[in-house]
Structure formats: C-alpha cells, structure tokens
N, C-alpha and C positions, 0 to 999 in steps of 0.2 A: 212289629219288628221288620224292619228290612231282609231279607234274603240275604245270603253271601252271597250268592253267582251275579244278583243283580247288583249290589253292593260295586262288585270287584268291577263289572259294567260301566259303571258311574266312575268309579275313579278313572280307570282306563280313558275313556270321554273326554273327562274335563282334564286330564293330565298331557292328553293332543291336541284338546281345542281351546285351554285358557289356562297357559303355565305359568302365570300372575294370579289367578286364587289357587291353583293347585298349589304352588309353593307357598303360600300366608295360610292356606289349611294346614299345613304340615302344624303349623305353631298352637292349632285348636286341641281340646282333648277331645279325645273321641264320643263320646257321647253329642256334642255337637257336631265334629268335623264329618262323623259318617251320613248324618242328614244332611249337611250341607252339601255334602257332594253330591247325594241323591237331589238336592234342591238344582242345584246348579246346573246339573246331567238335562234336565226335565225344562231348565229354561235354555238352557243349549237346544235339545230337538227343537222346542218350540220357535227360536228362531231360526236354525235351518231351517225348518220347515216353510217358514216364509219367505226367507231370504235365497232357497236354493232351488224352489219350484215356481213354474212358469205360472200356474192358476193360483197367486198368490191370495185372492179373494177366497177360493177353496179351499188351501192350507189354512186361513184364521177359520174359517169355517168348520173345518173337521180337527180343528185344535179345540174348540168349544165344546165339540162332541165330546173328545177324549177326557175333559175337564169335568164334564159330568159323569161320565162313567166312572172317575176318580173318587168322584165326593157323593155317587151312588154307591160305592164299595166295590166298583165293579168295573176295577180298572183294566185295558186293552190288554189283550197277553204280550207286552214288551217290558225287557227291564226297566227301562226309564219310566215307566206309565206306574208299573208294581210299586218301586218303590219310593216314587212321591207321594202314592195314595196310603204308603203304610205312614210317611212321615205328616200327612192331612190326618190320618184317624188317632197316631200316636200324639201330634202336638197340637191340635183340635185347630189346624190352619185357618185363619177367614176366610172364607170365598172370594171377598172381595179384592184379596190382593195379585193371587194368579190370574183373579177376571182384571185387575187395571195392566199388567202385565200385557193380556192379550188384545186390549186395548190398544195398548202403543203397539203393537205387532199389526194391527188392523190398520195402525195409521200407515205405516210403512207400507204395508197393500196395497196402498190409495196413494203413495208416494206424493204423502201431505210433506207441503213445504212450510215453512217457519218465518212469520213477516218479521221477529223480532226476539232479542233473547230469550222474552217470557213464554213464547211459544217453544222455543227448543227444552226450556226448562221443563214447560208442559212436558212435552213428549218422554224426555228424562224421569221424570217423575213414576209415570208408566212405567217403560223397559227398566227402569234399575231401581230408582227410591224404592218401588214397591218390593225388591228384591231385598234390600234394605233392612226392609220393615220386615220380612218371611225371615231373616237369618236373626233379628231380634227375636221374633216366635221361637225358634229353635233354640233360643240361648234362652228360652222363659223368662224374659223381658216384655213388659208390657207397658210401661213405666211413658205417658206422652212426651214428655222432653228425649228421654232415652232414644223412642220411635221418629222422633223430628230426627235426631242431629244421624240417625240411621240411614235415614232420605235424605239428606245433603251428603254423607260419603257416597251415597248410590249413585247420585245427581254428578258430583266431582268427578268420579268415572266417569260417568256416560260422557259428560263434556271431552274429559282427556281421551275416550274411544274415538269421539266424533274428530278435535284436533287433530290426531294421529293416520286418522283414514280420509283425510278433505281427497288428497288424490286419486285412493281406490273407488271411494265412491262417487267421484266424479267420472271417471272411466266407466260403471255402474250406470251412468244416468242421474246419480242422487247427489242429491244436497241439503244439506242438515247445516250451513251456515245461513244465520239470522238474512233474509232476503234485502232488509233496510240497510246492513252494511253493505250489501253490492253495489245496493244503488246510492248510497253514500259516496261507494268507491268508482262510480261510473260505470257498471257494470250489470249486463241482466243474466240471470239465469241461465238462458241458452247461451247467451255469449261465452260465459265462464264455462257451461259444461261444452261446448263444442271446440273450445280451446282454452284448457285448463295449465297456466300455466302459475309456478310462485314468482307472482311480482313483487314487489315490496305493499305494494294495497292487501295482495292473499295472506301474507304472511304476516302483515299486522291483524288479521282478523285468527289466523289460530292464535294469535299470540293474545287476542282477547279472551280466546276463550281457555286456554291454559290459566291466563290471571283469575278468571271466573271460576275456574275450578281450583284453584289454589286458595281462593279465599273460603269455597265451601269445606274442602278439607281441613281450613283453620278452625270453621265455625263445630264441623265434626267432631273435632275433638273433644270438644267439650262433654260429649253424651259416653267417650268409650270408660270413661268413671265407673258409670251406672252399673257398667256391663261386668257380671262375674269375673272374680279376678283370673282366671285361668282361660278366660275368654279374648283378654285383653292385648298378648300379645299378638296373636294371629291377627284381629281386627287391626289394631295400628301396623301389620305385617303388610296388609293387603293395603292400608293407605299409604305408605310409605313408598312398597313398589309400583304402583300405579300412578300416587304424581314423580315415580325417576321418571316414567315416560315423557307428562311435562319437563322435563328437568333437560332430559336427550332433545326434547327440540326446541328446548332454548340454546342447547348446542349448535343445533344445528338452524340454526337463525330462523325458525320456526317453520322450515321449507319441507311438511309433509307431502310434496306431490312427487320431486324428483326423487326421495326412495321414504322407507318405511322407518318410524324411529323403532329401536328393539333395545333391550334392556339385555347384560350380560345373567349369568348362573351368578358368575359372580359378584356380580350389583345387589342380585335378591338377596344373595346369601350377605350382603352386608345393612339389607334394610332389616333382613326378619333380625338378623343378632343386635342392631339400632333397637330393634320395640322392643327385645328382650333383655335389656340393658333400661331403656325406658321405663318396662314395668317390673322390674328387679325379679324376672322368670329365670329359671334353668331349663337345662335339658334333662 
C-alpha cells in the first residue's frame, strides 16, 4: 500500500506539473486513481531528472539505479521512489515497461533526432505508449488489444506534447519534428533551431502532427470498451482534454512557437462532463 504522506506528495506533483491528467484522474475511482498518481509522480522525476540536469547521460544512469532499487524492494528514501515501488509489488508491474520508459529518456540524453514520423513514433512509444500500457496494469487489464489501443492514446499525446512545445524546444536546442519534413520544407536543422520561426512550412508540419495524433485517439477508442466501466470516464477524460490542445492550435493556425497553446478550467470541466455523459457516469 501506498503511504499517505507519499500519497498526498504524488498528487501535489502532478497537480503543478500536469493539470491535464490531474483533472481526467479526478473522474478514476480511487483504487486506480491513487496509483495512477503515484505512476505519474515517478514518471514526472524521472523526466525532470533528464530534462532539468546538465549530466543528462548521469541522470538516465542513476534513474536505472533507482529502478532497481524499486523492483529490489528497496526503494531510495523519497516519496516518489516509495510509492511506485508499493504500486510494482502491489500490481506485479513488468519491468519492462518503466525500462522502455527510460529508454526514451536515454534517447533524449543523446538528443537523438528523428529522420521520419516512424522514428518519432519510436520515441513515443517509450516516453508514453509504455505509460499507457503501466495505467492498463493498474486498471488489471491485460487484455493485448485493450494494451495496443492503450499505446496509441500514450502515442496521441506524446505527438500533441511534441506539436504544442515545437517553439520551447527549439529555444532548448531540441527537435522532435520528423528531420525529412524540414528538408521537404527546405530547411536544416540548425537552420530552424538558430532561427525558429512559424512560417507557413512550420505550421503545416504541427498541423501534421496534430492530424497524426487525431487519428490515434480515433484508433484509441476502440480499446476504452475493454477498460472497467468506472475506468472509462476518466480515460476518455484525459483523451478528450489532451486532443482540446490539438483543437487550440488549430485555432491558432497551428503557430506553436509565437506563444503556448493552453486549455481553460473550463474547457476541462466540459470534456470530463463530455466522457461522463459518453459513458453514462455520475458523480
């Protein structure tokens, strides 16, 4: 069982660092939503830890460490460490999915670029399908259709994180658009990160990748059937608020770099009451 001090740790977390599943948890019951947050809390460090220290090759390195000390029972004395390892011994977690996880975190280390969609998808697959697949564990799903169409809403996101952040992480250094669309669009690499601006060529490439994530969240839905009915709305909670964000920049003609797209309190509050109306939930 999870601790309460750690517990209340986790929420606190992911309710400042990701208030698009914090709000689609609200709609879980608790026997799932409290691991999930512990889930979430534990893939939150694990990418700050790459994304916010200079010896990035050292952070996936002593993230590896920490992974074993987990699934040794003998997890680091931090909340976030405690209680993933209670939610790996209580839901008998695979190893292999926190390890593909820290895979894509390694790619990031090595600020691996992407020649083409199926390489971004790679990387997606890692950071989120696998995230995906771990909140299927939690929901006692094991079912492989159920676990595919789990990894296409993981994937869906990552694409719509990647669309929404082209400008921050071009100021970053980074680029996570397909390399063969720049140079489709007459553009290299350094050329676009030394002067990042939204042309009409930039803007039709998030707007690819918004349609690419728009078609996985269709193919997604097919699996939230599988998923326990009281599971159902929070899952279609968290896809619904996640492609507004595709939705906000197709408002905004798909121009991530001059500002940031953001979703209202009140936009969520009309997806999560959409899935609960979807799956004929109450409060």
């Amino acid at each position: 069982m999870i601790r309460p001090d750690d517990l209340e740790h986790c929420r606190k977390a992911i309710q400042h660092g990701s208030l698009s599943f914090y709000a689609a948890s609200k709609l879980l019951p608790a026997r799932v939503r409290d691991p999930a947050l512990a889930l979430y809390a534990f893939c939150r460090l694990a990418d700050d830890e790459v994304d916010l220290k200079a010896d990035k090759v050292g952070s996936v390195l002593r993230l590896r460490d920490r992974l074993d000390q987990v699934y040794a029972g003998r997890p680091k004395d931090a909340p976030a460490d405690r209680a993933f390892a209670a939610i790996v011994e209580d839901f008998e977690m695979p190893r292999a999915l926190p390890d593909a996880l820290l895979e894509g975190l390694a790619w990031d280390a090595d600020a691996r670029r992407y020649q083409t969609l199926s390489g971004v998808l790679d990387y997606s697959a890692r950071v989120a399908s696998a995230v995906g697949a771990m909140m299927c564990v939690l929901m006692q799903v094991r079912d492989r259709d159920a676990l595919a169409r789990a990894c296409d809403l993981g994937a869906a996101m990552q694409l719509t994180n990647i669309a929404r952040d082209v400008g921050e992480d071009a100021l970053e250094q980074r680029i996570y658009l397909p390399l063969e669309w720049l140079n489709e669009a007459g553009l290299t690499p350094e050329g676009f990160l030394a002067d990042p601006r939204p042309t009409k060529a930039v803007r039709g490439m998030v707007k690819r990748l918004v349609m690419e994530a728009n078609r996985l969240y269709i193919r997604a839905e097919a699996g939230v059937g599988a998923l326990p009915a009281s599971c159902r709305p929070g899952i279609y909670g968290a896809r619904f608020i996640y492609a507004g964000i595709g939705s906000r920049l197709r408002a905004m003609e798909y121009d991530s770099l001059s500002s940031r797209a953001r979703t209202s309190k009140l936009q969520k509050l009309g997806w999560l009451g959409q899935s609960m109306l979807l799956t004929g939930a109450s409060m």
